[in-house]
VEXMIRO-164659 format. One line per field, with one value per residue (C-alpha): residue in three letters; y, x, z. Coordinates in Angstrom, 3 decimals, always signed. Each point is the difference from the previous one (the first is absolute). Layout:
% residues N
residu <- ALA:...;
yy <- Y:...;
xx <- X:...;
zz <- Z:...;
This chain:
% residues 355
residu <- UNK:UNK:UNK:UNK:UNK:UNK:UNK:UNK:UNK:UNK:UNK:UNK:UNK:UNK:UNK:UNK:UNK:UNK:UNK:UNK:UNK:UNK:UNK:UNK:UNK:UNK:UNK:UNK:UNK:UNK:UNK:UNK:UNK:UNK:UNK:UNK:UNK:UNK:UNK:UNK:UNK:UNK:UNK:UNK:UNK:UNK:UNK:UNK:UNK:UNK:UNK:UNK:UNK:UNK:UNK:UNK:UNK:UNK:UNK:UNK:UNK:UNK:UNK:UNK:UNK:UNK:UNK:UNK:UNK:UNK:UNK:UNK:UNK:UNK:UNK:UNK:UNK:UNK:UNK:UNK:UNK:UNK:UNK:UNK:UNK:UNK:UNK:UNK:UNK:UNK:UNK:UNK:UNK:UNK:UNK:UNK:UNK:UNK:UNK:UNK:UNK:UNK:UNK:UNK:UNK:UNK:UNK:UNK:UNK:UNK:UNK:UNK:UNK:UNK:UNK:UNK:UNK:UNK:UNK:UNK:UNK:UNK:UNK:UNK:UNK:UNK:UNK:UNK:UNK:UNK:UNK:UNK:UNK:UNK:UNK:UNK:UNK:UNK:UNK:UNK:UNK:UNK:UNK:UNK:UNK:UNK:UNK:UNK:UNK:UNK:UNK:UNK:UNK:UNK:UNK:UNK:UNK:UNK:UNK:UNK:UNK:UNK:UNK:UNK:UNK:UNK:UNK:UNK:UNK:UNK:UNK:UNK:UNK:UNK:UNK:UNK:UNK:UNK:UNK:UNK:UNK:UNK:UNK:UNK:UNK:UNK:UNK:UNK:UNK:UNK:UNK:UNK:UNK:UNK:UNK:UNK:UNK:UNK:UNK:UNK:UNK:UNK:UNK:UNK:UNK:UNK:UNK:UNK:UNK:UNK:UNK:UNK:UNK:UNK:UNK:UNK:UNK:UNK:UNK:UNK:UNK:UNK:UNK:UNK:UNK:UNK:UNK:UNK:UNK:UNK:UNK:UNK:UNK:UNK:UNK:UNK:UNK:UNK:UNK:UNK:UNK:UNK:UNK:UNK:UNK:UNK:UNK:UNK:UNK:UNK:UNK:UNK:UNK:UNK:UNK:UNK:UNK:UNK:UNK:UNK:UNK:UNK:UNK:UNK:UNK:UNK:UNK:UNK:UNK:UNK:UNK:UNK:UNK:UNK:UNK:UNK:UNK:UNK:UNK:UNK:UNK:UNK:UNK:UNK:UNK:UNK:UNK:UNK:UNK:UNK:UNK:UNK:UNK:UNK:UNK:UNK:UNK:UNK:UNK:UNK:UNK:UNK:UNK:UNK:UNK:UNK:UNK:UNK:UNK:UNK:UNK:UNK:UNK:UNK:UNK:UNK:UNK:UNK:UNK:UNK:UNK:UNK:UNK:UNK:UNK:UNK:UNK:UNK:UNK:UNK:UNK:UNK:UNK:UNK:UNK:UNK:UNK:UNK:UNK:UNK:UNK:UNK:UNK:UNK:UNK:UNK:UNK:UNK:UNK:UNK:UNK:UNK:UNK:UNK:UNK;
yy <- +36.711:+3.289:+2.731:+1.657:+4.001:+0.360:-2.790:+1.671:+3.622:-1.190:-1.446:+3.471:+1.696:-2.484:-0.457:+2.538:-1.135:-2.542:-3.199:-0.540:-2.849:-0.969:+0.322:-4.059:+0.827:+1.196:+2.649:-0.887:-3.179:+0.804:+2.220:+1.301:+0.901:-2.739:+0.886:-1.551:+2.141:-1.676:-1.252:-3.317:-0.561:-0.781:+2.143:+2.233:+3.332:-0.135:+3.429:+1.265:+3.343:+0.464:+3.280:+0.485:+2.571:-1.315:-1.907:+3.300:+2.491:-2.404:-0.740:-3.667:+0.474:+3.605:-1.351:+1.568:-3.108:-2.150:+2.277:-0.072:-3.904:-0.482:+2.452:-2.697:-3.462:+0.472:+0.305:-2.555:-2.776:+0.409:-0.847:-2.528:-1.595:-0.254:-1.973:+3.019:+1.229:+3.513:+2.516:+3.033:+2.583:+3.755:+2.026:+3.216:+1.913:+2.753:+1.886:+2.332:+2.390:+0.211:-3.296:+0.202:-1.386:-2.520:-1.810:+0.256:-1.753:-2.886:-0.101:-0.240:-2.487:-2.153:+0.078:-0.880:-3.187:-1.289:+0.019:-1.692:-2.425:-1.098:+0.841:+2.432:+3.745:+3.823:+0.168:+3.657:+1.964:+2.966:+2.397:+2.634:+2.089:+0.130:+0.085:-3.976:-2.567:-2.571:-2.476:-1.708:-3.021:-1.796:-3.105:-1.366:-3.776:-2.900:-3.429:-2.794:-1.106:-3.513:+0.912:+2.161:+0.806:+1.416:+0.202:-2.157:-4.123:-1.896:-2.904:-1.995:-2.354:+1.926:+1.135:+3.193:+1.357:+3.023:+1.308:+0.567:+0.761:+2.177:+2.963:+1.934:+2.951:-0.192:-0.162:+3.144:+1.649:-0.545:+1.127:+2.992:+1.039:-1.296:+0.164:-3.137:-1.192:-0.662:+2.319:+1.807:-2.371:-3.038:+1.892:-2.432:+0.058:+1.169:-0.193:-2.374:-1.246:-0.475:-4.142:+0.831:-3.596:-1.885:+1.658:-0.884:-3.398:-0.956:+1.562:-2.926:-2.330:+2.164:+0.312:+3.281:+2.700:+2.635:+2.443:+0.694:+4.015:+0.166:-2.760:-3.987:-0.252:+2.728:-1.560:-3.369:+1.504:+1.825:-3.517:-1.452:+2.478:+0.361:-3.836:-0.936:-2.935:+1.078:-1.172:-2.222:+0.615:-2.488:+0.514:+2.235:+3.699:+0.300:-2.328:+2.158:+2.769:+1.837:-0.248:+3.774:-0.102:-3.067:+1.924:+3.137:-2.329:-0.425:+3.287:+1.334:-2.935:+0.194:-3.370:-1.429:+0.432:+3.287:+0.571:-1.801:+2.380:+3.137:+1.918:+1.235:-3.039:-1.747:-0.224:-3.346:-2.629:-1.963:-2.412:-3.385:-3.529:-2.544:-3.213:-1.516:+3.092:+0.517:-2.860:+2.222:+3.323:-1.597:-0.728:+3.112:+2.159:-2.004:+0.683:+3.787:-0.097:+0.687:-2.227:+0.099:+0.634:-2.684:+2.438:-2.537:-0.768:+1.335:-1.462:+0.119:+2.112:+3.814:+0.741:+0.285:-2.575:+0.808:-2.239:+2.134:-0.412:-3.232:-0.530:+0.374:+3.026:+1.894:+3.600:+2.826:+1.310:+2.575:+1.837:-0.235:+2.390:+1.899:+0.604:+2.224:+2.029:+0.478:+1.094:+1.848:+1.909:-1.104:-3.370:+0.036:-0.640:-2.163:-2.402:-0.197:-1.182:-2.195:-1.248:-0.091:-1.847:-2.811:-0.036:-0.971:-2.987:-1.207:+0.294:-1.543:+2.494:+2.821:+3.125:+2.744:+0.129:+3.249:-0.032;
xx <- +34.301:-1.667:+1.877:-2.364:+0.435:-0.815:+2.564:+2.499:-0.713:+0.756:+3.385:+0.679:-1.011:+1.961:+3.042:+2.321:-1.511:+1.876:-1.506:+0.406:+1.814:-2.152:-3.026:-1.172:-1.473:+0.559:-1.569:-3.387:+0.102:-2.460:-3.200:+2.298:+3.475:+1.373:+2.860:+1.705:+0.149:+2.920:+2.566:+0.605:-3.806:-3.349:-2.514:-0.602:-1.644:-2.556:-0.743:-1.737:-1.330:-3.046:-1.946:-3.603:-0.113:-0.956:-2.980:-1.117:+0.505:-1.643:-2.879:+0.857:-0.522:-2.308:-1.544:+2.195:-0.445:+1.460:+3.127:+0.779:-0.491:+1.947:+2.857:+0.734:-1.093:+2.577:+2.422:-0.749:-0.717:+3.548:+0.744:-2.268:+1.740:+3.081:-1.147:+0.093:-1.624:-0.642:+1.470:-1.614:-0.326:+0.920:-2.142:+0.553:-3.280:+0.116:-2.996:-2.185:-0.945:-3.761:-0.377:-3.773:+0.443:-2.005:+1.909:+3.021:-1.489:-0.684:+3.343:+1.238:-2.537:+1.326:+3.501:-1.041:-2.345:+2.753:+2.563:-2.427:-0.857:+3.562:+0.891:+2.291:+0.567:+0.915:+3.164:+0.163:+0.597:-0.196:-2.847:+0.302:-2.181:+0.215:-2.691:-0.403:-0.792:+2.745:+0.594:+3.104:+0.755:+2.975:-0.696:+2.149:+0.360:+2.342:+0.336:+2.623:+3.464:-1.252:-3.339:+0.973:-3.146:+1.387:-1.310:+2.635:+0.359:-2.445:+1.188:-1.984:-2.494:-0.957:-3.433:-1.817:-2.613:-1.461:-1.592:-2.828:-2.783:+1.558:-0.946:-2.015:+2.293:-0.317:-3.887:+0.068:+1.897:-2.308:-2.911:+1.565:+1.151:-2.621:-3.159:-1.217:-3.626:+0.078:-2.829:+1.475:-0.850:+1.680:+3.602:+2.951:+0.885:+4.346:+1.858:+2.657:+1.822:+3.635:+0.464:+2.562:-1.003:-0.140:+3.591:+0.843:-1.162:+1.912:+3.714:+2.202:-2.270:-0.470:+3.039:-1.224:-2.823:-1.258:-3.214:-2.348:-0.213:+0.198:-2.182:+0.753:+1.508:+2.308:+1.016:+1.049:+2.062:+1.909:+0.437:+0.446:+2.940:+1.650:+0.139:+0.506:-2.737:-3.233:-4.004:-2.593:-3.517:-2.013:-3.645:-1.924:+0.461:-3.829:+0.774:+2.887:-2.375:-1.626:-4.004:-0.094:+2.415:-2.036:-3.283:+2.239:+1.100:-3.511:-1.470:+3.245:-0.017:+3.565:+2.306:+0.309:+3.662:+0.526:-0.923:+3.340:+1.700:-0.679:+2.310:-2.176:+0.199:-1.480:+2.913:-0.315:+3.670:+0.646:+2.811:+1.915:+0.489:+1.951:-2.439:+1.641:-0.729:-3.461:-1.533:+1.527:-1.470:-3.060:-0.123:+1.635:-2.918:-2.760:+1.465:+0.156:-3.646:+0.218:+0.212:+2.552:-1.415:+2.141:+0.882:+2.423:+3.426:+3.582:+1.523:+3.213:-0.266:-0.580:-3.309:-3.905:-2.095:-3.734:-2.845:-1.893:-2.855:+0.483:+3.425:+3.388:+1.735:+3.301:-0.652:+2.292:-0.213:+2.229:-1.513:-3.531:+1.958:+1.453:-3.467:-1.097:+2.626:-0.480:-3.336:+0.332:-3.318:-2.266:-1.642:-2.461:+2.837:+2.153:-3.085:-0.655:+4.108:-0.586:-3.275:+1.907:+3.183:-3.030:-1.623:+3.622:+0.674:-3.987:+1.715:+2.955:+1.643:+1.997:+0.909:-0.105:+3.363:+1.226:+3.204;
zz <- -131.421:-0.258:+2.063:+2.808:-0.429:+3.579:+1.346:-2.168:+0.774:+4.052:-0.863:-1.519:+3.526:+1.684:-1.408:+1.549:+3.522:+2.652:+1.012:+4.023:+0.674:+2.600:-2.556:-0.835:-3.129:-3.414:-2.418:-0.431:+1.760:+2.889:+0.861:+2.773:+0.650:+2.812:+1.738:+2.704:+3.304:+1.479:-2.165:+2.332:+0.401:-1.508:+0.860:-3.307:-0.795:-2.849:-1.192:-2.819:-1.582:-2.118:-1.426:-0.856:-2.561:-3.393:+1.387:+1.324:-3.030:-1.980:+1.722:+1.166:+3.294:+0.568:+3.550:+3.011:+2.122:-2.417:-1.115:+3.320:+0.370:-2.992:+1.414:+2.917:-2.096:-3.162:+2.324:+2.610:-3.193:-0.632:+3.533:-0.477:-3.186:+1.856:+3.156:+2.275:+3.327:-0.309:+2.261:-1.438:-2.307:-0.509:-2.168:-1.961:-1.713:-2.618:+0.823:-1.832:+1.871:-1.426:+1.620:+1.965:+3.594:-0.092:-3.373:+2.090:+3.067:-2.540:-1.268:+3.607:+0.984:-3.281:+1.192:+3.982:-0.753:-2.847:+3.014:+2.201:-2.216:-0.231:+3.212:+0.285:+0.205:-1.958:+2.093:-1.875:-3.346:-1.369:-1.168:-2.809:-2.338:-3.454:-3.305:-0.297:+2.900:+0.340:+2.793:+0.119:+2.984:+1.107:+1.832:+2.180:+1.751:+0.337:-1.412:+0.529:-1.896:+0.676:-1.676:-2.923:-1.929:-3.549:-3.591:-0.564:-0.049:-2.356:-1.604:-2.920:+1.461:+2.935:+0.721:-0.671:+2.621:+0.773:+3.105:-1.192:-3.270:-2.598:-1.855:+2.502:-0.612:-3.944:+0.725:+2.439:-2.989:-2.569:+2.202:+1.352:-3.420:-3.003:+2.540:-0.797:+0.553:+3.877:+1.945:+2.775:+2.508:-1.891:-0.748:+1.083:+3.258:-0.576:+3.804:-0.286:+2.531:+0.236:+0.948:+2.460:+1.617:-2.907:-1.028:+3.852:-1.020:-3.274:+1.171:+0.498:-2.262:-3.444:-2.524:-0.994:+0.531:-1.222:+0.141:-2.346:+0.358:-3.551:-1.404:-0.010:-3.752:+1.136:+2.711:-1.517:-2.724:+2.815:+1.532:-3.435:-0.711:+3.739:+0.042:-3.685:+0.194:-1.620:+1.176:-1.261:+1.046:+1.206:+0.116:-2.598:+0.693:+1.231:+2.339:+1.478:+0.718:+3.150:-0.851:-0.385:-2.516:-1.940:-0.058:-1.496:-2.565:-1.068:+0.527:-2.279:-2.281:+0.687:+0.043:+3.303:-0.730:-0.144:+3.456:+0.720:-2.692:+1.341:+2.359:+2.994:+2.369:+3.077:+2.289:+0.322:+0.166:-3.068:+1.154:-0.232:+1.790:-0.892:-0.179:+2.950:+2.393:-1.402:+2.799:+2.392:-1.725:+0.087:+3.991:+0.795:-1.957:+1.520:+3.476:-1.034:-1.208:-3.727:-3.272:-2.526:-3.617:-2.137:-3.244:-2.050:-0.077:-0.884:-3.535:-1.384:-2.807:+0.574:-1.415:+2.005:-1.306:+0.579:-2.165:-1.861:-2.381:+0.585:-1.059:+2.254:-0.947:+0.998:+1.407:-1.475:+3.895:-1.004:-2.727:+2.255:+2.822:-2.248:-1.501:+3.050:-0.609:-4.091:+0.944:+2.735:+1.697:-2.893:+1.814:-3.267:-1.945:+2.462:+0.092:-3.872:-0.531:+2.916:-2.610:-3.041:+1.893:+0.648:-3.315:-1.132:+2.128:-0.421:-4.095:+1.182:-1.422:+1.895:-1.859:+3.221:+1.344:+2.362:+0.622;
């Protein structure tokens, strides 16, 4: 299996550093750190950290109102993907100090409807100035022993759903970045929202969970390699996608598919359910007002099976996230490996491998 530079690169950072022994997880086996506040009890704290910075130096995200939305969603998704009821969140900001007034009011105004919108609060942070804007949050909330939400739990045969359409993010990032043909008035419409109910919803009926903050094939082969089962996708990847994302596809001429292989995500929940809980998914989503999107189903062997071209093919998952990282800030060339990767498996033959 193809080594993930980034995966390995954190167990470099990490290794001289303790694990709590109250902590309930592993290294990199949830969106949040859960830790148990009482070592004879069950109430947990979920916490989590997350920093906007590369979005923002390269021109991801250049609106203030959604930088600052962004700040408080990444963070609460992870929340989300562990079943937990948010507390809070602290917030620091590296500010330039060029910044006009009125840019800054938007960035505020980003940060104060995102924690409205999953109700909760800045409890407080930390403000500095420096040459390039960063926001960094650190949400807080708690979650349940009983209830543990991790990335961590599949078993073959279980069921695949996501929250939610895919690629929206992938879309955004293609727009944002390549300018495609969209007038002003028809550009995609980017404001996630972290499915802190949904999340709420699935703990203590999902085996595992996960967010897709950095794009849906990413997120299964983090599954795929946390849980040693891999993924076999059900429906055609068109199918899988938000209707902005489908139109991109044909204004790009792009394969539907790659709008599940590119790393800028939706922050929607891909997760689990063993077939004999997924009645009771079912009911307990309908009662909570939102629809499970069935995605396909967890195999034995550790590979991401996705029907392409009309033929069922295994993913090399790895080499596509290493890919971002091979090409770095040129999107012009990301997207043409992310072509050539296709024109291979439409050959059936696969000769791009980054490991």
């Amino acid at each position: 299996m193809t080594t993930i530079r980034e995966l390995a690169f954190i167990e470099t950072l990490t290794q001289r550093f303790k694990r709590s022994p109250l902590q309930l997880n592993g290294l990199q086996e949830a969106d949040a750190e859960i830790v148990r506040l009482d070592p004879s009890g069950s109430t947990c704290l979920a916490i989590t950290t997350d920093t906007i910075a590369e979005e923002i130096s390269s021109g991801l995200y250049d609106d203030p109102f959604l930088i600052g939305w962004m700040t408080v969603m990444a963070n609460m998704s992870d929340l989300a993907a562990v079943g937990a009821t948010p507390i809070g969140i602290l917030i620091s900001e590296t500010l330039p100090a060029n910044l006009p007034a009125e840019w800054l009011s938007e960035l505020q105004q980003g940060i104060a409807q995102a924690c409205d919108a999953c109700n909760s609060f800045v409890l407080g942070g930390d403000t500095n100035s420096g040459p390039q804007l960063t926001l960094s949050g650190c949400a807080v909330g708690t979650t349940s022993q009983e209830r543990l939400l991790t990335r961590s739990g599949a078993q073959p045969g279980d069921r695949l759903y996501s929250t939610g359409f895919l690629g929206l993010g992938n879309a955004f990032a293609l727009e944002q970045f390549v300018k495609s043909r969209r007038s002003p008035d028809e550009s995609i419409m980017y404001q996630p929202h972290a499915r802190l109910t949904e999340g709420r919803t699935v703990a203590g009926l999902a085996s595992c969970c996960m967010d897709t903050s950095d794009g849906a094939l990413s997120t299964l082969d983090q599954l795929m390699r946390v849980n040693h089962v891999g993924f076999e996708i059900g429906p055609e990847p068109k199918a899988l996608l938000h209707p902005a994302a489908r139109v991109a596809a044909e204004l790009s001429g792009l394969p539907s598919w790659l709008f599940l292989a590119g790393q800028h995500g939706e922050f929607e929940l891909l997760f689990t359910i063993s077939p004999r809980d997924e009645a009771r998914l079912l009911a307990a989503a309908e009662r909570s007002q939102w629809l499970p999107m069935l995605v396909g189903t967890a195999i034995s062997s550790e590979e991401i099976r996705l029907t392409l071209h009309g033929s069922q093919v295994a993913l090399d998952t790895g080499a596509l996230r290493n890919l971002a990282g091979v090409c770095g800030s040129d999107v012009e060339s990301y997207i043409r490996e992310l072509c050539c990767i296709d024109a291979q498996y439409e050959k059936g033959v696969l000769n791009h491998v980054y490991a």
